[in-house]
C-alpha positions in Angstrom: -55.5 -17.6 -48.8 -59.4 -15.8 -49.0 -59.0 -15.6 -45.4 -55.5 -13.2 -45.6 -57.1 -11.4 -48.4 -60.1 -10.3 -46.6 -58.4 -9.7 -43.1 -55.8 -7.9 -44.7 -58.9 -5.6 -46.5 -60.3 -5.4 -43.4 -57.9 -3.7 -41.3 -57.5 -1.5 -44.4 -61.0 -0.4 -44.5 -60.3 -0.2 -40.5 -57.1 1.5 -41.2 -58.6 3.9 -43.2 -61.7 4.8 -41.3 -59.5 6.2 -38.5 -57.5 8.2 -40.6 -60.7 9.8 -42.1 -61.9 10.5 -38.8 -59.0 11.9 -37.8 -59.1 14.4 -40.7 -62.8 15.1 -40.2 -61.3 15.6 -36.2 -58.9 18.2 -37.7 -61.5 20.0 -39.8 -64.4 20.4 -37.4 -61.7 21.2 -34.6 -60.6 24.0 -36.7 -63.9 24.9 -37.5 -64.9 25.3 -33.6 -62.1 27.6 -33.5 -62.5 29.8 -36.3 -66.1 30.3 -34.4 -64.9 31.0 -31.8 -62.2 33.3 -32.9 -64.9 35.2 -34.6 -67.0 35.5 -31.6 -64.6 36.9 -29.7 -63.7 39.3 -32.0 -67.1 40.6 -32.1 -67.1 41.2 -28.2 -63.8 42.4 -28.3 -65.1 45.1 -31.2 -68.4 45.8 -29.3 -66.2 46.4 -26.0 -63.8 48.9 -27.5 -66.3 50.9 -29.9 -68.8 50.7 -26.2 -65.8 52.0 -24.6 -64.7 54.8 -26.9 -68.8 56.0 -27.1 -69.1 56.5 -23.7 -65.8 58.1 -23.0 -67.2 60.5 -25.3 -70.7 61.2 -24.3 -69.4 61.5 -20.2 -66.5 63.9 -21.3 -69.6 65.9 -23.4 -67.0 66.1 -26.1 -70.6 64.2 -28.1 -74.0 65.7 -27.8 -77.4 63.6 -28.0 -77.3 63.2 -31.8 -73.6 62.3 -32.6 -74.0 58.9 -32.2 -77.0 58.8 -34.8 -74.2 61.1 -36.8 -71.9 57.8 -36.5 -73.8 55.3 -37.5 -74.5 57.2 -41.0 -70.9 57.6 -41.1 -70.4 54.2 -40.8 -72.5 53.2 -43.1 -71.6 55.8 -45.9 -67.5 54.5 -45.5 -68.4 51.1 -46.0 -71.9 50.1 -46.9 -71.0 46.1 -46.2 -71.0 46.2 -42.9 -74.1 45.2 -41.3 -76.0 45.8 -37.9 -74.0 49.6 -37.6 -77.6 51.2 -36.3 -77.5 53.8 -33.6 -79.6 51.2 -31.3 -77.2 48.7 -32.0 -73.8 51.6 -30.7 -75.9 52.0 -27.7 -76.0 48.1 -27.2 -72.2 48.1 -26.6 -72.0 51.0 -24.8 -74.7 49.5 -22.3 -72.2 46.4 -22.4 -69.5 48.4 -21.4 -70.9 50.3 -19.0 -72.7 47.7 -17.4 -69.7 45.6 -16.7 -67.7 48.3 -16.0 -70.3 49.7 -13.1 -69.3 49.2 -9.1 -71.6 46.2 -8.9 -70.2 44.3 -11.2 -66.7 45.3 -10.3 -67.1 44.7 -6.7 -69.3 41.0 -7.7 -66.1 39.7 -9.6 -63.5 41.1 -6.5 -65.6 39.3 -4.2 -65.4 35.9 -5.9 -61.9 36.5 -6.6 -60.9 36.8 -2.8 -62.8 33.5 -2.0 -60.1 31.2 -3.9 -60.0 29.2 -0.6 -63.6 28.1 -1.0 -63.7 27.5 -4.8 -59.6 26.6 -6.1 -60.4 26.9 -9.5 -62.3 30.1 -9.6 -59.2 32.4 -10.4 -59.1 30.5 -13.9 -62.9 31.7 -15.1 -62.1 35.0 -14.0 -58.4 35.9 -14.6 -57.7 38.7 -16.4 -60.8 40.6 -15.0 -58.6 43.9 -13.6 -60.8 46.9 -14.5 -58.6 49.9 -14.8 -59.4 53.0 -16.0 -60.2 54.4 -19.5 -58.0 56.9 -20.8 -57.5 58.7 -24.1 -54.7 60.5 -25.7 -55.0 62.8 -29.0 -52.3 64.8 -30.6 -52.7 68.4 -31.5 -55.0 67.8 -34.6 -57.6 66.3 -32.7 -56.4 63.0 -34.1 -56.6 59.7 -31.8 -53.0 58.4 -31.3 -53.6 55.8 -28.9 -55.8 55.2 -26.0 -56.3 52.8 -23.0 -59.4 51.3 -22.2 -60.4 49.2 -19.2 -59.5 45.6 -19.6 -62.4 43.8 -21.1 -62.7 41.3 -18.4 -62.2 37.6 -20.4 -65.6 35.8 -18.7 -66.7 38.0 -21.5 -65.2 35.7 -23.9 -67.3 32.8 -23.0 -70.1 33.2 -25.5 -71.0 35.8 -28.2 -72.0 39.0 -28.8 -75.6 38.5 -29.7 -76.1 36.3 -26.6 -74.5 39.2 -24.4 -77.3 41.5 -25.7 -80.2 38.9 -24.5 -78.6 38.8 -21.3 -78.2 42.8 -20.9 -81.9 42.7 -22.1 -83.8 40.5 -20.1 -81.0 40.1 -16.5 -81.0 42.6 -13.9 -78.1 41.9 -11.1 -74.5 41.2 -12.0 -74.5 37.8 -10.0 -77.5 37.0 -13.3 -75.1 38.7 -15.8 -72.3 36.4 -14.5 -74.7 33.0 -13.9 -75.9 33.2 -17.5 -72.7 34.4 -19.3 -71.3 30.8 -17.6 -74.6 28.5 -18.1 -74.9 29.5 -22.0 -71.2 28.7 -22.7 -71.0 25.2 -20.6 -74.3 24.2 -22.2 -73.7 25.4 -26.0 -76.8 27.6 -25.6 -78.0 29.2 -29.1 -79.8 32.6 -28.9 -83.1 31.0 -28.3 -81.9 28.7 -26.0 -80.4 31.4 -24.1 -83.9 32.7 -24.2 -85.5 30.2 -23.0 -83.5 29.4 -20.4 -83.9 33.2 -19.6 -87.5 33.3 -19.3 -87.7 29.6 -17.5 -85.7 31.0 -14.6 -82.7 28.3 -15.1 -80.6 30.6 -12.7 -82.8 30.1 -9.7 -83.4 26.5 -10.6 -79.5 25.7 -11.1 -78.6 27.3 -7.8 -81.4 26.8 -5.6 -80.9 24.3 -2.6 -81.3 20.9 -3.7 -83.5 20.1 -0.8 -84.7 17.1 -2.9 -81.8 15.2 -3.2 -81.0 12.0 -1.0 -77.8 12.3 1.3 -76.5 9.5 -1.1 -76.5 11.6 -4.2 -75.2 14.7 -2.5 -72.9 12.4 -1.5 -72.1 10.4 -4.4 -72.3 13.0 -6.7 -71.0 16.5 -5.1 -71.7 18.3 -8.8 -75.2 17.1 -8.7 -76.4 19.7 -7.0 -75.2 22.5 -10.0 -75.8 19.4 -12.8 -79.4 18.2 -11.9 -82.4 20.9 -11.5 -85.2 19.8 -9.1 -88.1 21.5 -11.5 -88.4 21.4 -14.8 -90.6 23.4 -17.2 -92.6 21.2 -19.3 -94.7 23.8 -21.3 -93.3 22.8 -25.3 -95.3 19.3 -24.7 -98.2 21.2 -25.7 -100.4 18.8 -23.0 -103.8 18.4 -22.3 -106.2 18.7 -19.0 -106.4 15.5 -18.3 -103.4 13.4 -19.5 -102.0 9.7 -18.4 -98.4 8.9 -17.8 -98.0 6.9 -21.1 -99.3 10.1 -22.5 -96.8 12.2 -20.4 -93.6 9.5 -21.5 -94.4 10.0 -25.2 -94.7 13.6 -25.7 -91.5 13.8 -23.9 -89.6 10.8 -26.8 -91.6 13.4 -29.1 -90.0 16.2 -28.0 -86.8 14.7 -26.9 -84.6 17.7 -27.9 -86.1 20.4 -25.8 -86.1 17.8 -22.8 -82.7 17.4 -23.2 -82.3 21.0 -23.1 -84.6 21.6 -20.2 -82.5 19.3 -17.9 -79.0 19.9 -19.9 -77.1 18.9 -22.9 -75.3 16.4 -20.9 -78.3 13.6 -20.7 -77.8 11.2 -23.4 -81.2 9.4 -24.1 -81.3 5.8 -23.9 -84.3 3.9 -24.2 -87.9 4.3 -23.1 -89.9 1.7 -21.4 -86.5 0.3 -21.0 -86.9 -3.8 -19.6 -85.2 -4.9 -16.6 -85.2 -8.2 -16.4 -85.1 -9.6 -12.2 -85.7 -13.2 -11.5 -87.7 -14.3 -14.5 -90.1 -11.2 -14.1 -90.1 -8.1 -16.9 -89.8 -4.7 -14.9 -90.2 -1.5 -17.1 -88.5 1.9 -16.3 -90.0 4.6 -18.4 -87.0 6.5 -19.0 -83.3 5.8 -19.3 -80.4 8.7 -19.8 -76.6 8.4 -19.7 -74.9 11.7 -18.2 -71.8 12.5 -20.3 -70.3 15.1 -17.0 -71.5 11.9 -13.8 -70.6 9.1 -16.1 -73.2 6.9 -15.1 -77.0 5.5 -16.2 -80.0 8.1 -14.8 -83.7 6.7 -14.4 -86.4 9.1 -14.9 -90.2 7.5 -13.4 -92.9 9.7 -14.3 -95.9 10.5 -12.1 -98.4 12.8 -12.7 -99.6 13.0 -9.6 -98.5 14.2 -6.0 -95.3 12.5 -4.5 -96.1 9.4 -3.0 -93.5 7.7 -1.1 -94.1 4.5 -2.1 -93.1 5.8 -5.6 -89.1 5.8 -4.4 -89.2 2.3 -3.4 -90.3 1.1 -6.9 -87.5 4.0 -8.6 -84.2 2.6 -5.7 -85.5 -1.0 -7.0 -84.8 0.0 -11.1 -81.5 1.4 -10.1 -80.8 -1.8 -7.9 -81.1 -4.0 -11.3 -79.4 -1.3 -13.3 -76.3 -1.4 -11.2 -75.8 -5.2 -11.1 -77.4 -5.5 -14.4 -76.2 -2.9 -17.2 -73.7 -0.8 -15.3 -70.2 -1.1 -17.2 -66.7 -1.2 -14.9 -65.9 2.5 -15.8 -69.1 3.7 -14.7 -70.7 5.4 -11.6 -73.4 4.3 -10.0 -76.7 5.2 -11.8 -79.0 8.1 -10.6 -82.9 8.0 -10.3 -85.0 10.8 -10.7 -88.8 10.5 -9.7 -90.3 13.2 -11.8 -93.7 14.3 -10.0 -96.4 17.1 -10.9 -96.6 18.1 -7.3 -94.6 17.2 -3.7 -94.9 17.9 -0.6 -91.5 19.2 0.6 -91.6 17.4 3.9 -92.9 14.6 2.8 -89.9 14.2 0.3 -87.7 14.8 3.1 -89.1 11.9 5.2 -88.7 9.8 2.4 -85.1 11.1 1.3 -84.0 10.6 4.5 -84.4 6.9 4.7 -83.0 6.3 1.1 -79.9 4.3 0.5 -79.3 5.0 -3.2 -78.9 8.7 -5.2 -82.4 9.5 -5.9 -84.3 13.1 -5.8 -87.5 14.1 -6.6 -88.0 16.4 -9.0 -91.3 18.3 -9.5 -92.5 19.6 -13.1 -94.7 22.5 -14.5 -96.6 22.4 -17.9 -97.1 26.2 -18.2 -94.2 28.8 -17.4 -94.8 30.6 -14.1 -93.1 33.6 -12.9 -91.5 33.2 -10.0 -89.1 35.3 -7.7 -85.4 35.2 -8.6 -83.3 33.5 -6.2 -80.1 35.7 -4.8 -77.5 33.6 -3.7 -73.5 33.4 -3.9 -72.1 32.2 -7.8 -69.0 30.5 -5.8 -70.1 26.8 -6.4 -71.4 27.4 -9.8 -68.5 29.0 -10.9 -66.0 26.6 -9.3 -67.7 23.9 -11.1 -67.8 25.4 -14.5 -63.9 26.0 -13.6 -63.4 22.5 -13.5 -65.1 21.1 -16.5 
């Protein structure tokens, strides 16, 4: 009789721990929206107000020190409202401008008209029409109505103070695109944004993965856009001289700016992690799950030069993970030999030979500069369209 007592209070304590998920499922959905909702309100006001500015100052119906005139005005009419400055006007009429410009224009048209190469572009960028702003006034001077270009909706896909760091610090329209899509698929905050800014994520994300084996390209068609073959190390804060185990724990100690540097979908795992082959203890220094490639990713760390022989101890942890800890519903795992140097034709000697989805990829203590790689958005933005 105990028994039916406590597995009936069981399944109620089961019972009841979905339905309070469910409601905390409901709240923080609703939550996501209401962000969201305010968000775009905010880009939606900064595009209109940008709009109606600079229709305004290119008509010369403004001079030089209207603007200054309307933020006072602003602020005087309702002293609540916050961030009114004429810097801050300016802001969205550089927004407006900016995305409004041939460049841009002609950028989106041109990935529009390649639907054959990338299906599921037309859905990132629908809606994207620019047509041409227009303004009608009644006989008191009075605004009645007016049409403005259509605020194209990859505008919508993150917020108004991220779209200032990206008019701030981006130069080319194929940037202005890359980063308006990289901040909104990886949750980027303003400082993240920053950072990935000032790191150079958009040459990093769409360079050619030339240090990827066949088997991962392969495998793993996404991995290219997913998995960046350098990463920027410089928050570890590391010494001169420094060891591997040294290298493995300031990365656990800093596990949430790793994360960020290789992207919000690596899932960390263990370190040291044991793999146990044929009585003998082997020890991989790094294990991730990706949420987007559904399978188990081994990091080895080197802080030396790429040697070869390196791969063959990395193809061997992936070996034991697959017939090991590999669930049914998941892909093969991934290994990633992160070196402090390689030689890229070395890497492709060894690549070439490699039977499993490895790649090499190299990483930098201290922030560099480095040129800015041009190259065509269509694979980025056909992947982001699928997610």
């Amino acid at each position: 009789m105990s028994d039916i007592v406590e597995n009936k209070t069981k399944n109620q304590s089961v019972a009841l721990a979905h339905d309070f998920a469910s409601v905390l499922h409901i709240i923080e959905q609703n939550r996501t929206q209401a962000v969201l909702a305010i968000n775009h309100a905010s880009v939606l006001t900064a595009w209109q107000v940008g709009a109606f500015v600079s229709d305004r100052i290119k008509n010369a119906a403004w001079g030089s020190k209207v603007v200054q005139q309307l933020a006072e005005y602003v602020h005087t009419q309702n002293p609540t409202l916050k961030g009114w400055s004429r810097r801050t006007i300016y802001k969205m009429v550089q927004f407006y401008e900016t995305y409004t410009a041939a460049g841009f224009v002609d950028l989106i048209e041109q990935l529009k008209l390649n639907k054959q190469i990338v299906p599921t572009l037309s859905a990132q960028i629908e809606g994207s029409e620019i047509v041409p702003f227009k303004t009608a006034q009644n006989g008191h001077n009075i605004i009645v109505s007016f049409e403005m270009a259509q605020i194209p909706s990859l505008l919508m896909k993150t917020g108004w103070t991220n779209h200032q760091i990206i008019l701030n610090r981006c130069e080319t329209p194929e940037q202005y695109v890359f980063y308006i899509l990289y901040a909104e698929y990886e949750h980027l905050q303003n400082k993240e944004l920053e950072r990935a800014i000032k790191t150079d994520a958009y040459s990093r994300v769409l360079s050619d993965k030339k240090l990827q084996s066949a088997m991962l390209k392969e495998t793993y068609p996404q991995s290219e856009v997913l998995l960046k073959d350098k990463a920027i190390l410089e928050f570890l804060g590391l010494p001169q001289q420094y060891k591997e185990s040294k290298l493995r724990k300031e990365i656990v100690s800093h596990m949430k700016e790793f994360i960020l540097e290789m992207g919000k979908d690596f899932l960390f795992v263990d370190q040291e992690h044991t793999l146990e082959v044929g009585g003998q203890n082997f020890r991989c220094d790094l294990l991730f799950y990706h949420r987007a490639l559904q399978c188990l990713v081994a990091i080895e760390l080197k802080t030396t030069t790429f040697d070869p022989r390196d791969l063959g101890q990395l193809e061997f942890y992936l070996e034991a993970l697959d017939q090991t800890e590999k669930r049914s519903n998941e892909n093969p795992s991934i290994g990633i030999l992160m070196c402090k140097d390689a030689n890229p034709e070395v890497v492709r000697y060894a690549l070439n030979r490699s039977v499993s989805p490895t790649m090499v990829s190299k990483y930098e203590e201290q922030l560099k500069v480095g040129s800015v790689l041009q190259r065509s958005l269509e694979e980025f933005v056909g992947f982001i369209g699928e997610k």
